[in-house]
VOBA-1610 file (N, C-alpha, C; in pm, whole numbers, padded with zeros to 5 digits, always signed):
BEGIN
Unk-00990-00221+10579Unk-00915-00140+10483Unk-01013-00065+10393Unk-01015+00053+10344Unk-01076+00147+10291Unk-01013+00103+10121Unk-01150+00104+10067Unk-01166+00082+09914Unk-01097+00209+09837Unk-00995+00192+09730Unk-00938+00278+09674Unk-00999+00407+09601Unk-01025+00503+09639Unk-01158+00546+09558Unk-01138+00596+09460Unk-01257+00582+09356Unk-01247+00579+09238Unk-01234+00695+09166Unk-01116+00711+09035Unk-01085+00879+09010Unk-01172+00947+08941Unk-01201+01076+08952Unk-01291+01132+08870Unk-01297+01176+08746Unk-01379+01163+08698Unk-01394+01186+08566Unk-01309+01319+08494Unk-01261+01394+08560Unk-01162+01465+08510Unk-00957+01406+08568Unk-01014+01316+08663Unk-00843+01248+08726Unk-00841+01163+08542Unk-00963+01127+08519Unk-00926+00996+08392Unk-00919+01100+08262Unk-00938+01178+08236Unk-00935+01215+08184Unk-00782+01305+08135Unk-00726+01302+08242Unk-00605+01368+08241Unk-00498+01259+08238Unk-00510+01155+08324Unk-00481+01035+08251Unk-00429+00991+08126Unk-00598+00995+08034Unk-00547+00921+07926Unk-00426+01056+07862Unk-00502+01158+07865Unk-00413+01304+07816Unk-00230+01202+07821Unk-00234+01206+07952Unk-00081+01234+08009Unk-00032+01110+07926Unk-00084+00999+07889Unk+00003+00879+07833Unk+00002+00837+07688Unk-00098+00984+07626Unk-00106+00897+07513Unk+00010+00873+07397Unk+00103+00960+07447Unk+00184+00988+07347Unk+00281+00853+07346Unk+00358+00814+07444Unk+00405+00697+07483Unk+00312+00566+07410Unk+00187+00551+07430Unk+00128+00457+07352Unk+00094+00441+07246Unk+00160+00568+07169Unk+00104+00615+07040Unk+00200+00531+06970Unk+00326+00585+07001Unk+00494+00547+06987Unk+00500+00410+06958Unk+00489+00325+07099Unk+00474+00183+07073Unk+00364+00118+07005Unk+00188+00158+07004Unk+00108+00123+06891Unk+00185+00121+06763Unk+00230+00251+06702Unk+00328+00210+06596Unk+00457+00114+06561Unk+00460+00148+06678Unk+00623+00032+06637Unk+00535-00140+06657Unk+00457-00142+06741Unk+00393-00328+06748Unk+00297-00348+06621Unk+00216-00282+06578Unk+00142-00311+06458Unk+00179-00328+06310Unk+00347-00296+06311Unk+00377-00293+06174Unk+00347-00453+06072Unk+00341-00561+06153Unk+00309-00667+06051Unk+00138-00665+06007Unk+00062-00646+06109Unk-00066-00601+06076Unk-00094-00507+05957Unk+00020-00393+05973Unk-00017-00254+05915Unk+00007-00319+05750Unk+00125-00417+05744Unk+00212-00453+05610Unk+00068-00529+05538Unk-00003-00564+05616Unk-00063-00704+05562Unk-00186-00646+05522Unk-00286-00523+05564Unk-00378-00431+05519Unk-00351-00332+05411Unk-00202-00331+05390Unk-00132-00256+05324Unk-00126-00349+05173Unk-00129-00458+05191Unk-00136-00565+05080Unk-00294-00566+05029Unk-00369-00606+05129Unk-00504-00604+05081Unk-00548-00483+05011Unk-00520-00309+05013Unk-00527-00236+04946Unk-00453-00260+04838Unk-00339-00286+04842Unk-00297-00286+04705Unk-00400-00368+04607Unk-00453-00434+04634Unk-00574-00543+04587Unk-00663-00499+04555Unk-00745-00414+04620Unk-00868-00380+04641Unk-00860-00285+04558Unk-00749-00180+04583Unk-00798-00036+04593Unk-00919+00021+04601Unk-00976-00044+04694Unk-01107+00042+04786Unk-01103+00001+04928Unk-01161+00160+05030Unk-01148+00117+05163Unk-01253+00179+05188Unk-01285+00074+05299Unk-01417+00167+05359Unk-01405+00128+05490Unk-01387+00289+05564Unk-01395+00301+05716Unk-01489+00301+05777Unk-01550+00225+05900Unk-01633+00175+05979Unk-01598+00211+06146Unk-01738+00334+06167Unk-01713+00309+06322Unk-01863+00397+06345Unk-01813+00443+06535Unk-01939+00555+06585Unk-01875+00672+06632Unk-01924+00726+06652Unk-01880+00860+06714Unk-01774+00892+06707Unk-01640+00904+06791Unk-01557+00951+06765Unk-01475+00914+06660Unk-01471+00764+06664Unk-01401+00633+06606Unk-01434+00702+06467Unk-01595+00722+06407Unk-01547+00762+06266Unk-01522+00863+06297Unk-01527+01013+06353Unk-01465+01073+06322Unk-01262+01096+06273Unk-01269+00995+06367Unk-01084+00987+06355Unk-01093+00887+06215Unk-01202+00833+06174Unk-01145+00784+06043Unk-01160+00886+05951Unk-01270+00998+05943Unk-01279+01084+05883Unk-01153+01177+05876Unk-01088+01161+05939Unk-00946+01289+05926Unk-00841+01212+05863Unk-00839+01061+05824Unk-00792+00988+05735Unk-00793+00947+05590Unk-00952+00987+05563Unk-00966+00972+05443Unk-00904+01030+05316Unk-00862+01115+05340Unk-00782+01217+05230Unk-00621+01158+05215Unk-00600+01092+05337Unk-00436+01047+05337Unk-00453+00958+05249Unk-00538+00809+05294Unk-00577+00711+05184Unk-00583+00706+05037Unk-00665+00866+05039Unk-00688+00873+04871Unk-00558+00920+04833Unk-00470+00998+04888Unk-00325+01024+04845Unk-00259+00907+04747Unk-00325+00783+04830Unk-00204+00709+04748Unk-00321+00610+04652Unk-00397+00681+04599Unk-00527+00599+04485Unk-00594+00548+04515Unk-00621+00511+04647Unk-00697+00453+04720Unk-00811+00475+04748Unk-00970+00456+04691Unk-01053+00489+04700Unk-01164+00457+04833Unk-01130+00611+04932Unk-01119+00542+05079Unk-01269+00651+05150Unk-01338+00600+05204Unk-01476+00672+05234Unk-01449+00607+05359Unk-01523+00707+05460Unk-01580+00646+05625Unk-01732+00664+05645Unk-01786+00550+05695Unk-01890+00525+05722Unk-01951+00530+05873Unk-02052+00590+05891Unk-02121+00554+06059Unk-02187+00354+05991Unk-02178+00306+06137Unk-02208+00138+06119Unk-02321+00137+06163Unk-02405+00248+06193Unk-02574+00234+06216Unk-02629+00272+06066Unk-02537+00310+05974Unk-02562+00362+05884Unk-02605+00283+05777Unk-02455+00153+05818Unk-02464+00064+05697Unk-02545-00030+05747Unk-02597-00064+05897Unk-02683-00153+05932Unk-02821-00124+05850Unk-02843-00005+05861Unk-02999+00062+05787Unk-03000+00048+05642Unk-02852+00127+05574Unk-02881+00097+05401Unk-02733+00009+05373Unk-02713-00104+05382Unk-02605-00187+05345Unk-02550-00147+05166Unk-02406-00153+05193Unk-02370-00110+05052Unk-02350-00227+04997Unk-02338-00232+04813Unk-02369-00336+04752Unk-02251-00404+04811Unk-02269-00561+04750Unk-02124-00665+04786Unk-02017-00612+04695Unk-01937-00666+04698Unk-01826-00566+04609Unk-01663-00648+04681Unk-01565-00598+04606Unk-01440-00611+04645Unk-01367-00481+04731Unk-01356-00502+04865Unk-01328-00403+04889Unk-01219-00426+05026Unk-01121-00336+05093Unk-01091-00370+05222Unk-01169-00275+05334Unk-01223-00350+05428Unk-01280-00287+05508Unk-01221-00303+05655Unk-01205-00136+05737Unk-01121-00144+05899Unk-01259-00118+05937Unk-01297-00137+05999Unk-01381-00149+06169Unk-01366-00097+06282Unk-01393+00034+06319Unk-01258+00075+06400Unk-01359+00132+06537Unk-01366+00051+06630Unk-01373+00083+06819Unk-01289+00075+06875Unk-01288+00169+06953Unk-01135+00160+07064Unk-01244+00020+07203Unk-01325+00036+07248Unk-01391-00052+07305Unk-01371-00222+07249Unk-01433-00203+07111Unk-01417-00317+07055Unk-01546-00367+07059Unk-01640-00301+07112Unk-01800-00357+07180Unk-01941-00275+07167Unk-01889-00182+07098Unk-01995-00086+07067Unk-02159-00181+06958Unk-02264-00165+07089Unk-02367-00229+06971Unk-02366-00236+06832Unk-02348-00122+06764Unk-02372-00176+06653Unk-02252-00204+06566Unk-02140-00190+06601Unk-01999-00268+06589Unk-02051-00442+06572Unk-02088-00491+06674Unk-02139-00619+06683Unk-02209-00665+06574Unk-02308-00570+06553Unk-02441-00614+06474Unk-02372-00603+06347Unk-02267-00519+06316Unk-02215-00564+06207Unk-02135-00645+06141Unk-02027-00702+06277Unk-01973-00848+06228Unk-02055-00918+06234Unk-02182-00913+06250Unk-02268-01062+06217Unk-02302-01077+06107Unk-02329-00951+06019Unk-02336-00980+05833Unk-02248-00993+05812Unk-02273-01095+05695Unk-02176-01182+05580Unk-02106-01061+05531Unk-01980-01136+05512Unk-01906-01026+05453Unk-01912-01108+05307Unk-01963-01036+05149Unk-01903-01094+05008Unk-01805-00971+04971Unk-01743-01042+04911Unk-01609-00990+04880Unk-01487-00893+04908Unk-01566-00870+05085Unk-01474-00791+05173Unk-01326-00838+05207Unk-01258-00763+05230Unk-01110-00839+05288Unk-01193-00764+05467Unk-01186-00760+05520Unk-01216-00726+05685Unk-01106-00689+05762Unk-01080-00588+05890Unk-00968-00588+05977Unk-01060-00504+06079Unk-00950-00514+06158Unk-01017-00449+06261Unk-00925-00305+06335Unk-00947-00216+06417Unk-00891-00124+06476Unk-00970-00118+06614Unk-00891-00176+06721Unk-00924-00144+06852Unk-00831-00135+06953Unk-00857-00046+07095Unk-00741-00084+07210Unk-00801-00215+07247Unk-00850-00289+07244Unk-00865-00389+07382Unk-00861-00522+07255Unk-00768-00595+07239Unk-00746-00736+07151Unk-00792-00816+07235Unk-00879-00835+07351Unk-00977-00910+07414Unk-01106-00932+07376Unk-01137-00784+07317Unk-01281-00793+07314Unk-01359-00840+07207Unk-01490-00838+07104Unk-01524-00905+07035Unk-01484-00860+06888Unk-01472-00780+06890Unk-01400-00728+06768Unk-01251-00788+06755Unk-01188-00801+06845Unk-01053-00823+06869Unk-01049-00947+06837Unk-01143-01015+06876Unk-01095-01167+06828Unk-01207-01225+06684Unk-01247-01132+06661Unk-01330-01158+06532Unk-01254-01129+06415Unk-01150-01027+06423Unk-01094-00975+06291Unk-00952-00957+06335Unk-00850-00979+06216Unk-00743-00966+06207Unk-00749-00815+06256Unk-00658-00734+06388Unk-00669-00594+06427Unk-00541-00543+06447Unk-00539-00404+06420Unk-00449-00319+06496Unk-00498-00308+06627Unk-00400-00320+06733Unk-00438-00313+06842Unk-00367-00193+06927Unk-00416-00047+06986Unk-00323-00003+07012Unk-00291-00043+07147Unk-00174+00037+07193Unk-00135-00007+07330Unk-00141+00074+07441Unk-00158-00019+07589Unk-00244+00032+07732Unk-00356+00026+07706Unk-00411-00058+07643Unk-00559-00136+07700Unk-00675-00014+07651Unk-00766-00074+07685Unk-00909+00017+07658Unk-00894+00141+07724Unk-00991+00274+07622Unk-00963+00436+07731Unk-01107+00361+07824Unk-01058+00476+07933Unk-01106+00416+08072Unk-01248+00583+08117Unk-01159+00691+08033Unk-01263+00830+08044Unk-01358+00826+07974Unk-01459+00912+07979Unk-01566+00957+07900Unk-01583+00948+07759Unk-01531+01044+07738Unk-01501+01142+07616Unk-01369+01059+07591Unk-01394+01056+07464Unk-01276+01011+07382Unk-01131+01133+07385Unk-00990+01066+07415Unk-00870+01131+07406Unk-00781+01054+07372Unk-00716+00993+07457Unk-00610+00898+07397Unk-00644+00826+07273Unk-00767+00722+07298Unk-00805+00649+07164Unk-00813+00726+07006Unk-00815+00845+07051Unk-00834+00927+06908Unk-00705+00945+06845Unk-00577+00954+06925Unk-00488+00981+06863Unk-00407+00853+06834Unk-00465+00746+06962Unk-00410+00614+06857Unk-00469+00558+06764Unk-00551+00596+06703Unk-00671+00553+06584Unk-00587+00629+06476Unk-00537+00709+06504Unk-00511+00807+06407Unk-00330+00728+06390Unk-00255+00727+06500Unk-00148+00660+06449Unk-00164+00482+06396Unk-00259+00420+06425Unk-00223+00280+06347Unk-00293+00338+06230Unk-00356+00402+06196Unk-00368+00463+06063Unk-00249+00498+05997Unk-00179+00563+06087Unk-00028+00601+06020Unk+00045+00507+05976Unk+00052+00391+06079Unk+00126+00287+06064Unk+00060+00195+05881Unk-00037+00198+05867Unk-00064+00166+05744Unk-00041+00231+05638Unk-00088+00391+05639Unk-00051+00454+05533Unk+00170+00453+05480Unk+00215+00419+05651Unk+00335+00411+05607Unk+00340+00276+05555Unk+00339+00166+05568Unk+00294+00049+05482Unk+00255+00101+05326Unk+00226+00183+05323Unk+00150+00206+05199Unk+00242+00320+05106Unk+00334+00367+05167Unk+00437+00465+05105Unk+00470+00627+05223Unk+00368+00644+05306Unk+00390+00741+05392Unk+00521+00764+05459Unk+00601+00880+05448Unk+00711+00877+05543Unk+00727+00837+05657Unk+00769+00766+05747Unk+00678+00745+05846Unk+00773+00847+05982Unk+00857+00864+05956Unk+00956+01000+06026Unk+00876+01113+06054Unk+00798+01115+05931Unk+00704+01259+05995Unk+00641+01249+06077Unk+00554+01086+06112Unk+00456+01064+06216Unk+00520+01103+06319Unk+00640+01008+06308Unk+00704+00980+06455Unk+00746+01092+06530Unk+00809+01180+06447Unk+00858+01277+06464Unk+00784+01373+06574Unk+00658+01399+06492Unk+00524+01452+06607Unk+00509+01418+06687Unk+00488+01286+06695Unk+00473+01181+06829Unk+00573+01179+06905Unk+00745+01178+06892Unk+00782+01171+06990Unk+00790+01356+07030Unk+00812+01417+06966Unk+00848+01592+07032Unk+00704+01654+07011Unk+00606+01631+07025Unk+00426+01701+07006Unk+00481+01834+07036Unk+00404+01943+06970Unk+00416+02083+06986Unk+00273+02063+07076Unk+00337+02163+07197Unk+00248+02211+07276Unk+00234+02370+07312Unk+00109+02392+07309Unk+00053+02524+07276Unk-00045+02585+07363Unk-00077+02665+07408Unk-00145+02707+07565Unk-00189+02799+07491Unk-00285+02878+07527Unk-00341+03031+07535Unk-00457+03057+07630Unk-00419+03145+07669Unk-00560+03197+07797Unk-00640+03279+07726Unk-00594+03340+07592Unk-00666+03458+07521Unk-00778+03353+07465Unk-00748+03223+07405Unk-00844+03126+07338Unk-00892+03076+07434Unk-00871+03036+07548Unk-00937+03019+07666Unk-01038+03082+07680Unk-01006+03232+07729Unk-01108+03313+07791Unk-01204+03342+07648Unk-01165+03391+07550Unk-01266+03372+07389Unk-01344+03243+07456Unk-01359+03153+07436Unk-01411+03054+07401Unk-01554+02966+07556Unk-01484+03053+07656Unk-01510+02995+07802Unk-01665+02982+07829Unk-01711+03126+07766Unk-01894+03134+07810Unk-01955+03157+07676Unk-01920+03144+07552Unk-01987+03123+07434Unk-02151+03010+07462Unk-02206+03048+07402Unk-02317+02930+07433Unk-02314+02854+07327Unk-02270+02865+07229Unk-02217+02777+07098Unk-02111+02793+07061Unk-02041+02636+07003Unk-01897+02670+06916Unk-01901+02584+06768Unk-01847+02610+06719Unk-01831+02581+06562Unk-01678+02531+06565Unk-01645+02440+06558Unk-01525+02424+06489Unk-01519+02345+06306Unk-01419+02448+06278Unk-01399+02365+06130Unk-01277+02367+06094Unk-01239+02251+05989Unk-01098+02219+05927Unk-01130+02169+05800Unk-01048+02155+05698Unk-01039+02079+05581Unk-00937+01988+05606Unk-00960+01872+05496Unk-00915+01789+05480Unk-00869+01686+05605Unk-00769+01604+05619Unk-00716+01569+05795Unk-00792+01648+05888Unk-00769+01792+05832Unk-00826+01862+05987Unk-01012+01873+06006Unk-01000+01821+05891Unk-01235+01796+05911Unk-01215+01753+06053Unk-01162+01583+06020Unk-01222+01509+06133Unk-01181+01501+06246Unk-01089+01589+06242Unk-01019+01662+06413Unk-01100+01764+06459Unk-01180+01838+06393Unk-01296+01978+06396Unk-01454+01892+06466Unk-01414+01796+06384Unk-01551+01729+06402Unk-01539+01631+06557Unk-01422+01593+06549Unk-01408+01488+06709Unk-01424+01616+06821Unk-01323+01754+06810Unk-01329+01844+06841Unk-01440+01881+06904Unk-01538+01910+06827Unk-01706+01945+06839Unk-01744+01817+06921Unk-01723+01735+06937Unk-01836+01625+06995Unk-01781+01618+07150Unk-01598+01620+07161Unk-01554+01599+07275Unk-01630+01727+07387Unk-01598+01851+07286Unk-01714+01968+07377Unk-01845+01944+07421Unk-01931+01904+07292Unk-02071+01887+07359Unk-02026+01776+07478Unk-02005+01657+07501Unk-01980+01574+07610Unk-01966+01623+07701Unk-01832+01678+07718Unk-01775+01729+07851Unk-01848+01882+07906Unk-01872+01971+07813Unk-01945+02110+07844Unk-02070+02108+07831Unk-02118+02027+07768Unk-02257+01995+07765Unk-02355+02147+07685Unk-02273+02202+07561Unk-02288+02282+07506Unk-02293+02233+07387Unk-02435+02294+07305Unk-02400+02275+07141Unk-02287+02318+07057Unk-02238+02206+07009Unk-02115+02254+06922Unk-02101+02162+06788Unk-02077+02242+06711Unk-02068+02151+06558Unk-01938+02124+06488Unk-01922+02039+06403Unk-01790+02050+06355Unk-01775+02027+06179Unk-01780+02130+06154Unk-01749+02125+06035Unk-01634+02126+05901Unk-01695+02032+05815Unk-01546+02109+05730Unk-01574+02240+05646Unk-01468+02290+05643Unk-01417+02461+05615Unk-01535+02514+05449Unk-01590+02439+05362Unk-01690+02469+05256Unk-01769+02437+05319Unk-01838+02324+05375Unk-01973+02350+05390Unk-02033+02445+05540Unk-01894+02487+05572Unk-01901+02645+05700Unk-01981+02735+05650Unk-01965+02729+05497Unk-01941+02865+05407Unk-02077+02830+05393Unk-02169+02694+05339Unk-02283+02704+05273Unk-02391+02739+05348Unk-02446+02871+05427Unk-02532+02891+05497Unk-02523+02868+05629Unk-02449+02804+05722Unk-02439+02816+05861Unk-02334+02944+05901Unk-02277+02994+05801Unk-02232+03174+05846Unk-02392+03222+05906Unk-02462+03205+05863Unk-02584+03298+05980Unk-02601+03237+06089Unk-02549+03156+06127Unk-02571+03120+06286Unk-02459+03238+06305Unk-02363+03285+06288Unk-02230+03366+06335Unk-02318+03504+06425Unk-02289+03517+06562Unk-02295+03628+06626Unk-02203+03649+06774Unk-02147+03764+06798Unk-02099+03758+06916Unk-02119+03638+07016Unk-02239+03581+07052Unk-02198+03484+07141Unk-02193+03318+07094Unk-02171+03320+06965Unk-02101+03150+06925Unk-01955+03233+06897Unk-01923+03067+06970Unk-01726+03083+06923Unk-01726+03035+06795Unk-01564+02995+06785Unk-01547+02973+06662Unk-01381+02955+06675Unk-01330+02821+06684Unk-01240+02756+06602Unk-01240+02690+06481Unk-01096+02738+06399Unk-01052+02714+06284Unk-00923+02650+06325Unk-00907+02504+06233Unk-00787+02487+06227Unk-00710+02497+06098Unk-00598+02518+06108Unk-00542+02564+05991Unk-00397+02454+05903Unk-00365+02464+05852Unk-00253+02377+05818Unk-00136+02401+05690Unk-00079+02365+05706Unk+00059+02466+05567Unk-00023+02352+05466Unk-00125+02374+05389Unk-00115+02297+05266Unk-00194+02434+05137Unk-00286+02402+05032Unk-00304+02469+04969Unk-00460+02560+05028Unk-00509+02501+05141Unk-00655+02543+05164Unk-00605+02642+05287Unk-00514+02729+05341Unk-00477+02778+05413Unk-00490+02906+05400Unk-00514+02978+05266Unk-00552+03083+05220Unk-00761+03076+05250Unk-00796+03021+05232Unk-00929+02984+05230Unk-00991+02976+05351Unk-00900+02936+05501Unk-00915+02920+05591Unk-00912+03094+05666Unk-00832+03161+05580Unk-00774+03282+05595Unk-00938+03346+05581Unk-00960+03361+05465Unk-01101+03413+05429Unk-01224+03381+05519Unk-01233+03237+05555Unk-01335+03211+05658Unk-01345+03304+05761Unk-01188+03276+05822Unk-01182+03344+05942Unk-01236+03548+05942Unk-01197+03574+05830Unk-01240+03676+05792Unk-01385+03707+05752Unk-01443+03601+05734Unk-01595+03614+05767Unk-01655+03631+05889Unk-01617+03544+05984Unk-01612+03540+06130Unk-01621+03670+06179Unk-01548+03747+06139Unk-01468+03906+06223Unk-01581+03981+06203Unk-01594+03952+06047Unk-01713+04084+05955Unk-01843+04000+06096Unk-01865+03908+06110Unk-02010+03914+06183Unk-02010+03916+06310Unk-01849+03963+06381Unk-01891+04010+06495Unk-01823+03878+06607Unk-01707+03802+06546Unk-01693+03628+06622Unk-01534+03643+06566Unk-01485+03675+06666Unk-01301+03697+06658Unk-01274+03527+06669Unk-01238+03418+06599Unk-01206+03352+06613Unk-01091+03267+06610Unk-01080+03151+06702Unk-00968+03148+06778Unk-00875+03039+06604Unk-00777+03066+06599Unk-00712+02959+06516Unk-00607+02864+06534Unk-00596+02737+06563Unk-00480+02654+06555Unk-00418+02635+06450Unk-00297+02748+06424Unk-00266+02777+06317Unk-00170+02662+06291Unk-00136+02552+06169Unk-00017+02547+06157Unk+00030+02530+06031Unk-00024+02631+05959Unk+00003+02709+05809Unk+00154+02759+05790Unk+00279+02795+05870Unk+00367+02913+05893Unk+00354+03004+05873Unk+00203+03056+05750Unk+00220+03177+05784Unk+00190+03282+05865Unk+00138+03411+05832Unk+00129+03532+05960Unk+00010+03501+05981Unk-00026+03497+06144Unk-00178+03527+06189Unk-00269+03599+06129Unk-00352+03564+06090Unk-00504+03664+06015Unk-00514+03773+06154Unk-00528+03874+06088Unk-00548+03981+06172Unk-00685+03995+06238Unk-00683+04011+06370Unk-00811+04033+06432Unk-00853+03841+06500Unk-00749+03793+06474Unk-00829+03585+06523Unk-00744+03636+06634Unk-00765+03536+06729Unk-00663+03500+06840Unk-00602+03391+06805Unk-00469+03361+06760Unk-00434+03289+06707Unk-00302+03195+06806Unk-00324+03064+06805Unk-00229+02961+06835Unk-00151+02943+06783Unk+00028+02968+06779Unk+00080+02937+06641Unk+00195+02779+06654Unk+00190+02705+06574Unk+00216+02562+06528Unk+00373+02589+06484Unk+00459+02498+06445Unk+00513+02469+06348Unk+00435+02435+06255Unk+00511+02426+06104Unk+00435+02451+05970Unk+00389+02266+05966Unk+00310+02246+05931Unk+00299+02129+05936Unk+00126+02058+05856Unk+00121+01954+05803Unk+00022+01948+05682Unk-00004+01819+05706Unk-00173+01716+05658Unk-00187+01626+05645Unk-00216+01542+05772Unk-00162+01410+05782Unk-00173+01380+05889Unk-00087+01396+06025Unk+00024+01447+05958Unk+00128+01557+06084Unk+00061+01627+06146Unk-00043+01747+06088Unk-00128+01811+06126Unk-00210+01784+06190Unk-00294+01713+06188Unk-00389+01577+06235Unk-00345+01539+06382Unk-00235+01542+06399Unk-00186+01443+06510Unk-00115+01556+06603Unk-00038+01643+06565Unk-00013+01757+06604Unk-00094+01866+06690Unk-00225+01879+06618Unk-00316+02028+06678Unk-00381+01899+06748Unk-00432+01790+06739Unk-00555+01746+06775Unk-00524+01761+06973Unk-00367+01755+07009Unk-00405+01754+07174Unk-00411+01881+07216Unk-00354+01966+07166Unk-00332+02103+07229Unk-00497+02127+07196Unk-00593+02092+07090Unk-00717+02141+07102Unk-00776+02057+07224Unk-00775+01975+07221Unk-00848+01853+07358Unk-00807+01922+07484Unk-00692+02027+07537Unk-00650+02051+07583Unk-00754+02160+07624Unk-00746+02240+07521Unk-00815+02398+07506Unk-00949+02330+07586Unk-01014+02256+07444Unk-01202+02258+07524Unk-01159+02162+07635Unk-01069+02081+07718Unk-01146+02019+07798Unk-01121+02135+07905Unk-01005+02275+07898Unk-01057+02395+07993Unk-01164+02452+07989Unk-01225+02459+07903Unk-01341+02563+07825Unk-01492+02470+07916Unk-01469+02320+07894Unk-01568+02249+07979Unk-01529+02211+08138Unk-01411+02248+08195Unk-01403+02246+08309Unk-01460+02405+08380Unk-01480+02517+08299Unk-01527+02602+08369Unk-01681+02643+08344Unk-01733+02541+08272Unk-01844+02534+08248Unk-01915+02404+08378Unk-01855+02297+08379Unk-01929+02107+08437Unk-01828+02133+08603Unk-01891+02160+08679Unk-01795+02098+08819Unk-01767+01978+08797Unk-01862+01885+08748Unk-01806+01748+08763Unk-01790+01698+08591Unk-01665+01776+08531Unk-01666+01759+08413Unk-01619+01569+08387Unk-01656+01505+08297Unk-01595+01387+08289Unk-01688+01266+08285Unk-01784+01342+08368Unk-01855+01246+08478Unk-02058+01262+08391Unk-02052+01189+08299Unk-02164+01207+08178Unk-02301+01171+08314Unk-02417+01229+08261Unk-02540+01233+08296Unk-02651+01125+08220Unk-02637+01097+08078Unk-02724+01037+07990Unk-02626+00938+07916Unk-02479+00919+07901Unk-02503+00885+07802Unk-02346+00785+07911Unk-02285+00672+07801Unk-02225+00568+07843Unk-02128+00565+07800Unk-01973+00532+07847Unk-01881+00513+07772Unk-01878+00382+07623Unk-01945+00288+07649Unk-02007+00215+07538Unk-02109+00178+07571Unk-02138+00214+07464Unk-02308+00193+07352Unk-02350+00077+07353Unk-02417+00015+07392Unk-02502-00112+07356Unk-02547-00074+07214Unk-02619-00218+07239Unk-02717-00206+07120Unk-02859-00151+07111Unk-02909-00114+07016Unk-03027-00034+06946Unk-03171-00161+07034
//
């Protein structure tokens, strides 16, 4: 009998795409006693500090602003970071967040003492060492199995939800996204974006750390420099990288920085870089972007909303770049240790 053969790095990749929404759904609905009980420890603390690598903080980074919504004095950290300069002991609640659960220096950090931490954890796989080290959100369908982070990003982002609704968040708005996702196509942002030799993406607030996962899922899969920034420090001197051949996504969102996003993009034009926007501001397209248009939508709606239709965009943009997109050269779906 002939061995099943194994799918390619773009079959898994489409994969996690196709299911995440379904696991998003039920991650929320199974974690709510978890979510209630981290939701207590903030009330306590009122301080959080998010813990991960690569993508993992980035998806905590597009959280941080929800947290502080409700007084919560909430920062994300890289965990090679705090291995090198450890922050003082203190009272604080701290999430931990690998979708693996096994990332080296994940490890190396449940081995320091925790003083006066409350601890939790955020992972898919409640097998692994994280999983059984810390009280966790666990989302659901098991560990991502692709490259590049997709599914795990958007369930990182909903048991996040599931807490902040613990914490006063509507939680109708999450769901809402999650079960009907706006989906959004363009070949015009396609073809913009296809043979750029650099891309820039930026967002504020929620949408930083969707700009920033954004940027990393590209370099992976296209194997192109790409950065991700948030929408001020775009402004502080990396406008001179701007020329006809770097792209340039903006995401946008109905809150108060949407005017500002307006202006960026209008920097873009003046240097010659029509850039593409995932608008979901309601209002009118900036003249001269190629623009994606959203329902109006803000925060972590927003967050959860643009983040697939963009995963969508670059993982075309790196399929016509990688024949064997999916399928990494240097680097590992988890990280050992240092």
């Amino acid at each position: 009998m002939n061995p099943t053969p194994r799918p390619s790095g773009l079959e898994l990749l489409q994969g996690e795409l196709g299911r995440q929404y379904d696991d998003a759904l039920a991650s929320f609905a199974d974690n709510r006693p978890i979510a209630a009980r981290i939701a207590e420890s903030l009330h306590r603390t009122r301080r959080l500090l998010l813990v991960g690598m690569g993508a993992s903080h980035f998806a905590n980074r597009a959280v941080e602003a929800a947290y502080r919504a409700f007084g919560i004095d909430a920062a994300a950290a890289v965990a090679s970071e705090l291995l090198a300069a450890p922050l003082p002991d203190g009272p604080r609640t701290m999430i931990v967040v690998s979708q693996s659960g096994a990332s080296g220096e994940i490890l190396d950090l449940l081995e320091r003492r925790a003083v006066g931490e409350e601890r939790f954890g955020l992972t898919l796989d409640g097998s692994s060492r994280l999983g059984k080290a810390l009280p966790c959100l666990i989302g659901a369908g098991g560990p991502e199995r692709a490259f590049a982070a997709t599914r795990s990003l958007l369930l990182t982002l909903t048991l996040h939800g599931a807490v902040l609704s613990a914490l006063g968040l509507a939680s109708e708005r999450v769901l809402s996204v999650l079960r009907t996702p706006p989906r959004v196509e363009s070949d015009s942002a396609y073809e913009c974006l296809a043979d750029r030799s650099t891309v820039i993406v930026s967002g504020r607030r929620e949408l930083q750390g969707i700009a920033e996962a954004g940027a990393l899922f590209l370099m992976e899969l296209a194997r192109i420099p790409a950065f991700g920034m948030e929408g001020g420090q775009f402004r502080h001197g990396p406008l001179e990288a701007l020329s006809p051949a770097v792209g340039v996504v903006l995401l946008r969102a109905d809150d108060e920085w949407a005017q500002s996003v307006q202006r960026l993009a209008e920097s873009c034009i003046a240097a010659g870089t029509a850039p593409v926007v995932l608008d979901a501001s309601g209002r009118e397209p900036v003249a001269g972007t190629i623009t994606m248009s959203f329902p109006p939508m803000a925060g972590l709606d927003a967050a959860l909303g643009l983040l697939p239709s963009l995963q969508q965009l670059l993982l075309r943009v790196a399929r016509h770049r990688v024949k064997q997109v999916g399928e990494p050269l240097w680097s590992s779906k988890v990280t050992g240790r240092e």
